[in-house]
VOKE-223132 format. One record per residue: residue in one letter; x, y, z of N, C-alpha, C, O in turn. Coordinates in steps of 0.05 Angstrom, whole numbers, padded with zeros to 5 digits, always signed. Layout:
N
AXYZXYZXYZXYZ...
This chain:
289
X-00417-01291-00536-00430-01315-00546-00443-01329-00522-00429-01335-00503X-00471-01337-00521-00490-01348-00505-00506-01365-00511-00520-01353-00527X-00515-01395-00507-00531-01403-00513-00563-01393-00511-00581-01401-00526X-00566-01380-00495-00590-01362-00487-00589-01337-00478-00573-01333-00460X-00605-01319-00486-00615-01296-00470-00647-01296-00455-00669-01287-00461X-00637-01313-00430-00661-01302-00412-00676-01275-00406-00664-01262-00390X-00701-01262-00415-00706-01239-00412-00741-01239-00407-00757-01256-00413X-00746-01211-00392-00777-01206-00383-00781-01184-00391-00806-01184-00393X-00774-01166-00397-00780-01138-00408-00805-01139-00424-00823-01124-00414X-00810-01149-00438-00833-01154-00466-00860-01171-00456-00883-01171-00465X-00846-01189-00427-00870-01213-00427-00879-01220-00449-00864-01224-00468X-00907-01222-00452-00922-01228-00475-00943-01200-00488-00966-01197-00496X-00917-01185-00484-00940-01162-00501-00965-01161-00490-00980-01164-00509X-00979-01160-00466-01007-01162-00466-01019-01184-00470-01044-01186-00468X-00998-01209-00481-01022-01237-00481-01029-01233-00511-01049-01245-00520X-01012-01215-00532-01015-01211-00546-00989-01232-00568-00990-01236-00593X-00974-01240-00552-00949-01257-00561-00936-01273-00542-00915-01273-00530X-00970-01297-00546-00952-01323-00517-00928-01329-00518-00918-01332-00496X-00911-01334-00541-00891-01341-00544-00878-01324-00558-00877-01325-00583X-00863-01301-00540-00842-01287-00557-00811-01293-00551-00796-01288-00532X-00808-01308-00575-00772-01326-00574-00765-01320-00600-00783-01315-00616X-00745-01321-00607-00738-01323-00628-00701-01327-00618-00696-01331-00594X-00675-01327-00642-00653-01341-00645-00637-01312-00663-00639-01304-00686X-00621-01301-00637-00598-01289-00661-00589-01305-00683-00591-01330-00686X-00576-01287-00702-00558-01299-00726-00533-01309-00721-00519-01319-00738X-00528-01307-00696-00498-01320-00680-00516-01345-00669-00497-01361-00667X-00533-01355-00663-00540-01377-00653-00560-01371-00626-00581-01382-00620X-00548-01353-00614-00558-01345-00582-00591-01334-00580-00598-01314-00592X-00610-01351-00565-00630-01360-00567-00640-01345-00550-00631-01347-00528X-00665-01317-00556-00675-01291-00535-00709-01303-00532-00727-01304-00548X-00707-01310-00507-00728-01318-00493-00751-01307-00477-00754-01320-00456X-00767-01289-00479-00782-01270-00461-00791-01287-00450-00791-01309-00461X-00808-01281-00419-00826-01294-00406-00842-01277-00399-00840-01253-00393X-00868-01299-00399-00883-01284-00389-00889-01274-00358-00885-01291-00340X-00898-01246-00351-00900-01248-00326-00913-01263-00304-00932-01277-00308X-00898-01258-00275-00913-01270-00253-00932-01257-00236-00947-01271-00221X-00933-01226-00237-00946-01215-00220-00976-01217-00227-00992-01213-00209X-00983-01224-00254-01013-01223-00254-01027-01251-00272-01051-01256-00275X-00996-01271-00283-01004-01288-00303-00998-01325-00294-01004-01348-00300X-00979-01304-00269-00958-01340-00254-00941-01350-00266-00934-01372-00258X-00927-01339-00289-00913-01350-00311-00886-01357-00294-00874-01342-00279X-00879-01380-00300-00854-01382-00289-00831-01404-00310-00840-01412-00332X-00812-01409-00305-00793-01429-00325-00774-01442-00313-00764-01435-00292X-00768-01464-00327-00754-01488-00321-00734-01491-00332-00739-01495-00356X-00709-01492-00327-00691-01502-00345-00670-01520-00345-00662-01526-00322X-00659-01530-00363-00643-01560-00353-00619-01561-00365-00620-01540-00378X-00597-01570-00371-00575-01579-00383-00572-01610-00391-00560-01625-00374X-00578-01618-00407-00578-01648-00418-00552-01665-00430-00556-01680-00449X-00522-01661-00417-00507-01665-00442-00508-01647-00457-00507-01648-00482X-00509-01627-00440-00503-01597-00449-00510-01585-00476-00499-01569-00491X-00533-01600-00476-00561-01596-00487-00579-01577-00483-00596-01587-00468X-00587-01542-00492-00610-01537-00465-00630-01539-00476-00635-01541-00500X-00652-01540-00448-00679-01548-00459-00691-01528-00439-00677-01519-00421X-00727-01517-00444-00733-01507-00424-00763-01509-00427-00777-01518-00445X-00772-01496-00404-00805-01498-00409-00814-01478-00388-00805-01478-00365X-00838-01455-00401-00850-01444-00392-00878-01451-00391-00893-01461-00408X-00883-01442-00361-00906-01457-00344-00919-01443-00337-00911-01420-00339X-00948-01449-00321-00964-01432-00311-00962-01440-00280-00956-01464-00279X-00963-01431-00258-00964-01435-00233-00982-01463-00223-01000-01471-00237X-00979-01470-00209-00997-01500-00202-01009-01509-00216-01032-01512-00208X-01005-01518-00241-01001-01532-00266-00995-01554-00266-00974-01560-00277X-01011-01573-00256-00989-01604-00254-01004-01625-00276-01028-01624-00282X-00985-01645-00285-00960-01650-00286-00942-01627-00303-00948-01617-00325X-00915-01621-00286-00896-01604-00304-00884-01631-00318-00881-01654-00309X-00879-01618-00348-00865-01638-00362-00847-01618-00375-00852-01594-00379X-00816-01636-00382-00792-01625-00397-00780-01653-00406-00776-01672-00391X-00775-01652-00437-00766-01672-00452-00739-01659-00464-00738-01638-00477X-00716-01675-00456-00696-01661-00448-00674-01673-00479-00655-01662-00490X-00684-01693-00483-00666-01709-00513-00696-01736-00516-00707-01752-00502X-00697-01725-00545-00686-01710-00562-00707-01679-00560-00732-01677-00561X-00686-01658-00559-00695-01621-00547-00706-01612-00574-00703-01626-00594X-00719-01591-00575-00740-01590-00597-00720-01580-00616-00699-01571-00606X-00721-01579-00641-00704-01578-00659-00702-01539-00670-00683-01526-00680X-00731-01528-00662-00735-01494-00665-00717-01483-00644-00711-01459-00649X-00703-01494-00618-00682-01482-00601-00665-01497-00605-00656-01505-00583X-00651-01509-00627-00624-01521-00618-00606-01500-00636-00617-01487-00654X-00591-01499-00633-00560-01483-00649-00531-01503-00645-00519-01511-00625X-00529-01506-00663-00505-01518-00677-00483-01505-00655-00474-01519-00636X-00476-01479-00659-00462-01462-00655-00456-01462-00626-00433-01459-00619X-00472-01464-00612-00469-01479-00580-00475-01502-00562-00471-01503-00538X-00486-01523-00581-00493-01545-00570-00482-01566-00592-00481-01562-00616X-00471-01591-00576-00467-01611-00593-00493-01623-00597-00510-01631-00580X-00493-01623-00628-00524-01636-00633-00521-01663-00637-00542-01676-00639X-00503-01674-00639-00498-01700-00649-00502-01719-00636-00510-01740-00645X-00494-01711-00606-00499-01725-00580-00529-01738-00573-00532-01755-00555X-00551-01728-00592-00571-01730-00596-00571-01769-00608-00575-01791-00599X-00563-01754-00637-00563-01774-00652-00552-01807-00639-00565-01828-00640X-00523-01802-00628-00509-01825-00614-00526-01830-00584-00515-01844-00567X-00555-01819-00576-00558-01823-00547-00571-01853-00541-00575-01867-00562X-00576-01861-00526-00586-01879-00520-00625-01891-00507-00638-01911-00508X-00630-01857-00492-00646-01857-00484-00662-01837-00486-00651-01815-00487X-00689-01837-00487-00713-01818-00492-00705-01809-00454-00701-01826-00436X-00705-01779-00451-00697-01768-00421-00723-01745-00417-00727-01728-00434X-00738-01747-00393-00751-01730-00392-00756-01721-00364-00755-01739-00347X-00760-01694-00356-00767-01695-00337-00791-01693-00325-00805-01676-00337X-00805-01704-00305-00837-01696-00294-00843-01693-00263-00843-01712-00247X-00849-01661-00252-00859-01668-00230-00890-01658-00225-00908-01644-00236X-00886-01674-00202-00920-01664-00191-00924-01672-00158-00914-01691-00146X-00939-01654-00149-00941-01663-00116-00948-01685-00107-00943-01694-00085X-00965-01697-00131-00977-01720-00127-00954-01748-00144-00943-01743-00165X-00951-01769-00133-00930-01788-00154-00943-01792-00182-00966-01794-00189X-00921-01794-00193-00932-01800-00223-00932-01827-00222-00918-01845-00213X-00960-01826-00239-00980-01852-00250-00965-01869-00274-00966-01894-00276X-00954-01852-00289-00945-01867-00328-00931-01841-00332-00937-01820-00321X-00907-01845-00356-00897-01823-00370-00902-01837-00393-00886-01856-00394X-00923-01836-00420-00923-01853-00437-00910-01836-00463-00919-01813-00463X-00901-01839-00476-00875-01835-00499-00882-01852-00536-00880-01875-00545X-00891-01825-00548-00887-01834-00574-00879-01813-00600-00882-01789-00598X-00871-01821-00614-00857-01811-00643-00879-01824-00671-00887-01845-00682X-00878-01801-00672-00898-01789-00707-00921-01816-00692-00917-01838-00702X-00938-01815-00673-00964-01831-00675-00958-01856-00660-00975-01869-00648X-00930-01862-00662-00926-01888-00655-00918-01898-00630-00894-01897-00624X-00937-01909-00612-00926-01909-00576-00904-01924-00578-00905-01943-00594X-00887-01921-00567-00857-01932-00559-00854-01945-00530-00835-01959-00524X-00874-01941-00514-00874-01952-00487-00880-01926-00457-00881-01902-00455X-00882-01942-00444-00874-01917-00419-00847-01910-00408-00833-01928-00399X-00840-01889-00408-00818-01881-00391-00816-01893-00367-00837-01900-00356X-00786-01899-00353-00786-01909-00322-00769-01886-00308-00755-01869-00320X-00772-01888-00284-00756-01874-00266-00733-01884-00255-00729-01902-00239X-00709-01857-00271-00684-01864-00257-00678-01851-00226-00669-01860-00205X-00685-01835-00231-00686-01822-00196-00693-01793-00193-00684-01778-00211X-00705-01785-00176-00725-01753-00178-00746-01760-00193-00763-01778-00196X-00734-01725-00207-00759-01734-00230-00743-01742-00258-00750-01736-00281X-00729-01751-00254-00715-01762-00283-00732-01791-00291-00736-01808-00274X-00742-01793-00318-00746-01815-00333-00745-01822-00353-00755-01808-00370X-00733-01844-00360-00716-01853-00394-00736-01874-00403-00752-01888-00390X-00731-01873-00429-00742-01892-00447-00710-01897-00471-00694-01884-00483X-00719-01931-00465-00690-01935-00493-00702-01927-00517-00727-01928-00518X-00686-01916-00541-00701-01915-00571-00671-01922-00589-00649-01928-00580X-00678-01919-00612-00660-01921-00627-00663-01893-00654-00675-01889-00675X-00639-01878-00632-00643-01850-00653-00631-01854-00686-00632-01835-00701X-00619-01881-00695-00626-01878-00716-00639-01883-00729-00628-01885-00751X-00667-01887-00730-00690-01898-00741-00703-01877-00749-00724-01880-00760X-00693-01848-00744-00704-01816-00742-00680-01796-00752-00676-01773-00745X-00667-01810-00772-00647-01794-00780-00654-01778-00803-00642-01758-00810X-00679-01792-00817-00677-01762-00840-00703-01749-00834-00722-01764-00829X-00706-01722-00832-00725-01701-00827-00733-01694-00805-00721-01698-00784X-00757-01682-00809-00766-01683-00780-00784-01705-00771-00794-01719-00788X-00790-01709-00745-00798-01722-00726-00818-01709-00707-00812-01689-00694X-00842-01720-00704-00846-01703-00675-00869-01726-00653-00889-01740-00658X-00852-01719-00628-00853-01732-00603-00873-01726-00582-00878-01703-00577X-00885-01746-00568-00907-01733-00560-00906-01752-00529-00906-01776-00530X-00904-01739-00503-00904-01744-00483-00926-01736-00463-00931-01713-00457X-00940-01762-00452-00963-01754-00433-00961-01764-00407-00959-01788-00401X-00960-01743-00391-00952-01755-00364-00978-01748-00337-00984-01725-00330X-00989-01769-00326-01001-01770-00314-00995-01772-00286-00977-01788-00283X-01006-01761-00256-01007-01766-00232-01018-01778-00224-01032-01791-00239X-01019-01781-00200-01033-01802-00179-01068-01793-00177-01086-01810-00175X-01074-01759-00178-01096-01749-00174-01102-01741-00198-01110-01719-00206X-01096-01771-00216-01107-01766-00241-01113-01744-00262-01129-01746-00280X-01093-01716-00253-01087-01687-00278-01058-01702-00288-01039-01714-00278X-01069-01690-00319-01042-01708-00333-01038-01673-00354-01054-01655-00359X-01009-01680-00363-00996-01670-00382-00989-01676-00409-00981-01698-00414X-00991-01659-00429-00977-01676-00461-00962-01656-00468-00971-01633-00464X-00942-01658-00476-00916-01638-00483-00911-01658-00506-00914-01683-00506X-00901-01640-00529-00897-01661-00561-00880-01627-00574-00885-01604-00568X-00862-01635-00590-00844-01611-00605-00833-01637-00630-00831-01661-00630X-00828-01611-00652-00815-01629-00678-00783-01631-00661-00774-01617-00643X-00773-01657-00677-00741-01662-00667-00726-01675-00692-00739-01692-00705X-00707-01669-00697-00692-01680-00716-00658-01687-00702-00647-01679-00682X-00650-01702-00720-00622-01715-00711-00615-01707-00728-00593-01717-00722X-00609-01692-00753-00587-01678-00769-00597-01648-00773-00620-01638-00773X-00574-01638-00777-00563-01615-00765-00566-01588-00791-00559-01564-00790X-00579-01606-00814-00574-01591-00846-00605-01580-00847-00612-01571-00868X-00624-01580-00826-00650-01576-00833-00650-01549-00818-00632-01538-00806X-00676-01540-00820-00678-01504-00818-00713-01501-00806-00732-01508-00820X-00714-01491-00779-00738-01485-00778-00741-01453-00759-00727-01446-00740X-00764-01438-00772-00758-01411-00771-00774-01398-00749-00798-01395-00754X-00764-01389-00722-00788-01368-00715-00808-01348-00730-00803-01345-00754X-00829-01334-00719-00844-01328-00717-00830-01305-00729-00811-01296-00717X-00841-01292-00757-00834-01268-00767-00837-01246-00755-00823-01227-00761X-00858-01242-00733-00862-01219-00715-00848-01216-00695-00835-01196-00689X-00850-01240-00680-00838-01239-00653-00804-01236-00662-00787-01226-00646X-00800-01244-00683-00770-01236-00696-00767-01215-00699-00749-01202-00688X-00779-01208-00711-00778-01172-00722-00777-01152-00692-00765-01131-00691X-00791-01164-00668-00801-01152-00645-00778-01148-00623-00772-01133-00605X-00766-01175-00636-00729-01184-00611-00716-01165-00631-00716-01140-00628X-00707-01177-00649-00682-01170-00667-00685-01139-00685-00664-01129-00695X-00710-01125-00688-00703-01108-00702-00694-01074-00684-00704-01068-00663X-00674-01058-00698-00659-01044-00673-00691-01024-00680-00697-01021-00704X-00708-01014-00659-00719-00997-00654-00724-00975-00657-00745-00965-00664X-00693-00963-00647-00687-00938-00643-00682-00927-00666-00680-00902-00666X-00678-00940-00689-00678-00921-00711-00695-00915-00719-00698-00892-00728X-00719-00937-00721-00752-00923-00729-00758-00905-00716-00767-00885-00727X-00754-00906-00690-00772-00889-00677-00764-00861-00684-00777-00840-00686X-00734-00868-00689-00713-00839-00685-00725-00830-00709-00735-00808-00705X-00728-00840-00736-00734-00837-00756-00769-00812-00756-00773-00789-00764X-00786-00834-00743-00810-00823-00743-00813-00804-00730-00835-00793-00734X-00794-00790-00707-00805-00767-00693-00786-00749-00710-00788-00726-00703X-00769-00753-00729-00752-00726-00742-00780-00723-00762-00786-00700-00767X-00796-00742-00772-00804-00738-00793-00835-00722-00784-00849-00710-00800X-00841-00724-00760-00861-00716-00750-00857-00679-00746-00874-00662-00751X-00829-00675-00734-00825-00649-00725-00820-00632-00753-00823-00608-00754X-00812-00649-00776-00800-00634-00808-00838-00631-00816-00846-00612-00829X-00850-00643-00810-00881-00646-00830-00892-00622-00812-00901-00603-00825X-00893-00621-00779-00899-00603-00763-00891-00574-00768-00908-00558-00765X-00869-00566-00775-00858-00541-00776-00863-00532-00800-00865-00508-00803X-00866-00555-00826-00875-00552-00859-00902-00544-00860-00909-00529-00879X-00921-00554-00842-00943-00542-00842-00948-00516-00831-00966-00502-00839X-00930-00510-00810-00939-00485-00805-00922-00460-00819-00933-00438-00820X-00895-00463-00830-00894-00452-00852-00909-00448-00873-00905-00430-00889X-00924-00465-00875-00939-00471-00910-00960-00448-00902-00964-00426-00912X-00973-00463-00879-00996-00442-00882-00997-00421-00868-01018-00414-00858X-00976-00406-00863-00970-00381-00856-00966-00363-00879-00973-00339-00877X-00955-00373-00901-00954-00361-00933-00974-00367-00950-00973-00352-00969X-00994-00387-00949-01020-00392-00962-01035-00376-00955-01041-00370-00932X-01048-00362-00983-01064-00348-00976-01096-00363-00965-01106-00385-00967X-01107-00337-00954-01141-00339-00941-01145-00360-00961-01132-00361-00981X-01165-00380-00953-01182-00396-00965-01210-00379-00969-01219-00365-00951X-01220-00381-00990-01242-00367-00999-01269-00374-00986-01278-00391-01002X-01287-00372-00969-01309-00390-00958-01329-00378-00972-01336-00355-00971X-01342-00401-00989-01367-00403-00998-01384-00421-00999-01380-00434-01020X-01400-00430-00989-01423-00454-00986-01422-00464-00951-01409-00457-00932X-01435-00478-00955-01429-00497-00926-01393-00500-00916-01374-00505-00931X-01392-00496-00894-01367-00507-00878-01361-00542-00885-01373-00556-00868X-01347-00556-00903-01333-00588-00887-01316-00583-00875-01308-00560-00871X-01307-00606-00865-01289-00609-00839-01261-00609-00853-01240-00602-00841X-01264-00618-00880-01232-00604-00890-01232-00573-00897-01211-00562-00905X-01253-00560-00893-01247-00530-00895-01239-00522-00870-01217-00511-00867X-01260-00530-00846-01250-00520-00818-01226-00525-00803-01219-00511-00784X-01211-00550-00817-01186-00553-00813-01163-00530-00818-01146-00517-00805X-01175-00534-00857-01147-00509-00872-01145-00485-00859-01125-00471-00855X-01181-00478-00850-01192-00455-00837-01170-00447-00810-01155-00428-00809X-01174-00468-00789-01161-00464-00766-01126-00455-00772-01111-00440-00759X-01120-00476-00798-01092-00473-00794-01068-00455-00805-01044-00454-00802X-01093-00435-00824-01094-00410-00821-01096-00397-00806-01081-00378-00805X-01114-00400-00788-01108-00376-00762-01086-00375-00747-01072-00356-00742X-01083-00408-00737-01074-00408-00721-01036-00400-00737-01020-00391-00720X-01028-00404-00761-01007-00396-00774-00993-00366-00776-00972-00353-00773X-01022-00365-00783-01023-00329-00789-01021-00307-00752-01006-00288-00745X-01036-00319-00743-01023-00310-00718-00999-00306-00701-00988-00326-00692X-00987-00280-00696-00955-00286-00691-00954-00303-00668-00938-00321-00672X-00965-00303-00645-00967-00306-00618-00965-00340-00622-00946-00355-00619X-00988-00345-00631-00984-00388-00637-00967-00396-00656-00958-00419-00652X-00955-00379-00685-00940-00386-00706-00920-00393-00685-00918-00416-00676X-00902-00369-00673-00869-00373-00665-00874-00389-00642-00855-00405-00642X-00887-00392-00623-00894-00409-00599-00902-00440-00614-00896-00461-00602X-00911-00442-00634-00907-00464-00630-00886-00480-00647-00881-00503-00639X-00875-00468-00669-00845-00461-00685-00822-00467-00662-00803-00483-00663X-00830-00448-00641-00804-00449-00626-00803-00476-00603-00783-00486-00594X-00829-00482-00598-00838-00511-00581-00824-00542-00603-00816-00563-00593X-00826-00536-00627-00820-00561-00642-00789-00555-00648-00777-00576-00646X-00776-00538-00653-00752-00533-00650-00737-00548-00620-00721-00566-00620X-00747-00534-00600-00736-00537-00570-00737-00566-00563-00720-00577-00550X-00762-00577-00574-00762-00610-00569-00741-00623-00584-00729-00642-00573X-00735-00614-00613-00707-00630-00624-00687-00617-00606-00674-00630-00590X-00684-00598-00608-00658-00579-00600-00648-00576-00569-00624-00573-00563X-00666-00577-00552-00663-00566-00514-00664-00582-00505-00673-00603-00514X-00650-00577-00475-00656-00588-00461-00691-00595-00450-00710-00579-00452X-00692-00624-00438-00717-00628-00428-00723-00628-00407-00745-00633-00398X-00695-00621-00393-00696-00625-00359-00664-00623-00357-00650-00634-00374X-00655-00606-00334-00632-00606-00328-00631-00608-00290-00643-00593-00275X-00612-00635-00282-00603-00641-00252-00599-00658-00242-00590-00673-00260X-00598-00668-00222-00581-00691-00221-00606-00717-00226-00629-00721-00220X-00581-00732-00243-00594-00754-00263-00590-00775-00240-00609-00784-00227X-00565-00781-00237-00551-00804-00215-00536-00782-00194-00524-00760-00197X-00544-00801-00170-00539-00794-00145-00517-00770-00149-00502-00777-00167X-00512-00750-00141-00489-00737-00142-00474-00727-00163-00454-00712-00161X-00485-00736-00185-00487-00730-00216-00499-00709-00227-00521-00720-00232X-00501-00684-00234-00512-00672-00262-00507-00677-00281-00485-00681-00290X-00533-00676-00294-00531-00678-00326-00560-00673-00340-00575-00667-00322X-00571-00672-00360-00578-00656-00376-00595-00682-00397-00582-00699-00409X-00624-00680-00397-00631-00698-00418-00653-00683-00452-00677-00677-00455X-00635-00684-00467-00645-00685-00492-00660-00711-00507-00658-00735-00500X-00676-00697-00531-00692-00717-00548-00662-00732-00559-00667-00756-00563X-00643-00728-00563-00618-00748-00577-00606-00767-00562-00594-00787-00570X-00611-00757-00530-00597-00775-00509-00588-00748-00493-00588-00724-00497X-00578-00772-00467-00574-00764-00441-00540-00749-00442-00523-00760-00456X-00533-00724-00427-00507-00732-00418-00503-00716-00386-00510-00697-00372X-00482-00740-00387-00486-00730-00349-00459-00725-00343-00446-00744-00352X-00448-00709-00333-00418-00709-00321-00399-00704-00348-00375-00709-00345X-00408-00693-00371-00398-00694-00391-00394-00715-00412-00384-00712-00434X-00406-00744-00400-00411-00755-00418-00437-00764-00429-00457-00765-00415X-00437-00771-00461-00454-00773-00470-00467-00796-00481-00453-00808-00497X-00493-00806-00476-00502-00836-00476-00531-00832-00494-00552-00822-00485X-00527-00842-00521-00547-00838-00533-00578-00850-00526-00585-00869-00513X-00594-00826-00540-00622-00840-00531-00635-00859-00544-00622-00871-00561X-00655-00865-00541-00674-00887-00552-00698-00881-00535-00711-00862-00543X-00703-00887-00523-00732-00886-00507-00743-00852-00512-00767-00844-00515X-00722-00839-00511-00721-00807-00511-00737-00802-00535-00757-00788-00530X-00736-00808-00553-00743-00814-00581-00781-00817-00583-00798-00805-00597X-00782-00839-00562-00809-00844-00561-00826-00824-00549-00848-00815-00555X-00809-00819-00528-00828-00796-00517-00828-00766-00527-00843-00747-00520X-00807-00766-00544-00818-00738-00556-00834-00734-00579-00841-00712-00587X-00841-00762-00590-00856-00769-00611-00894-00763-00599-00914-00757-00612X-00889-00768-00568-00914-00766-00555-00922-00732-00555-00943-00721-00558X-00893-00723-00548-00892-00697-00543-00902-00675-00571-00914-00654-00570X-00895-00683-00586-00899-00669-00619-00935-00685-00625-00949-00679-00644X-00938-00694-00615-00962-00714-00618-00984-00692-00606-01008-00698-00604
């Protein structure tokens, strides 16, 4: 049990999924980032009254802002955070830095300015509110923080103070964390090598296609896959190639230092033991491909 899973594996898909997060069904909150080697992506994170909050940023990006209570209500979990602490707090908490001093942290809810934040020390700055005035639904907060060299920031997320409301990630990027993989994949390369070997059975027993008129390209197909069926030399060579990819080894030697072992399309085993595959899966799907 974790309040978070920090992770980079996925980044953003290509910039294809700025924000891929989503929330196990235990509570524990899987966070990709995006990369630094080509994007600057980097992240912040805080503990609020053991609250978490976080924010991903772009590299010399100023003002950084993090609004720490009340924390956006799409990352909070019951299950590892006291949310209530929210409700009983006293102060709007945020954090802001920048190279340059900050100018204003100005602070409002659903439209309505509430005042400027002040500075308790660093970059910590509070605003008083009264979180019960925000007790039924949602809420959403909107923070603009300005520097000295006049580049400013706005950071705003929905927030709620009770704990009975429901708001849902991203059906893809869900599907993308949480769904197990390896069985599709495992799925789609058995189904690729059963359709592979069905065709060249099929048309090893089909008879000649009859040619009359013009060649289409669905004749020159059936055409080829007759030959190539009917031929012993490519039938069993390549029969025995789609076989050997489910069935053989794909490489046998040492895997880990000082280790032999042996990698199949089902998984690895080395030293006698055996550690199923997944990735293996994909690449033989390339391989039958």
């Amino acid at each position: 049990s974790a309040t978070a899973y920090l992770c980079g594996h996925l980044h953003t898909l290509g910039g294809l999924m700025p924000a891929l997060h989503t929330q196990h069904h235990h509570g524990t909150l899987e966070l990709e980032l995006g990369d630094w080697k080509d994007n600057r992506k980097f992240r912040i994170l805080a503990f609020d009254h053991d609250l978490f909050s976080f924010a991903d940023l772009n590299f010399e990006e100023w003002p950084v802002v993090l609004v720490t209570n009340p924390k956006p209500f799409l990352y909070s979990s019951s299950a590892h955070e006291p949310l209530q602490r929210i409700l009983h707090s006293t102060h709007i908490r945020i954090l802001a830095f920048s190279p340059s001093p900050i100018k204003f942290v100005k602070v409002s809810i659903d439209g309505i300015h509430l005042g400027d934040a002040l500075q308790v020390s660093g970059p910590l700055y509070v605003l008083k509110w009264s979180p019960q005035s925000y007790s039924q639904g949602f809420h959403q907060i909107n923070v603009t923080v300005q520097d000295a060299s006049g580049k400013s920031t706005t950071q705003h997320h929905p927030f709620a103070v009770e704990e009975n409301l429901s708001l849902k990630f991203g059906l893809l990027s869900s599907w993308i964390l949480l769904a197990d993989h390896y069985i599709w994949v495992r799925v789609v390369f058995a189904l690729m090598v059963i359709v592979q070997i069905a065709f060249l059975i099929s048309f090893r027993y089909l008879g000649r296609p009859s040619l009359k008129g013009p060649l289409t390209r669905a004749m020159k197909t059936s055409l080829s896959l007759h030959i190539l069926s009917k031929t012993n030399f490519f039938y069993y060579f390549f029969l025995m190639l789609s076989l050997y990819t489910v069935l053989g080894p794909w490489f046998i030697g040492e895997i880990i230092d000082g280790h032999m072992g042996a990698c199949f399309s089902f998984g690895i085993i080395v030293d006698g033991h055996f550690f199923q595959g997944s990735i293996t899966y994909l690449v033989g799907i390339l391989q039958v491909m």
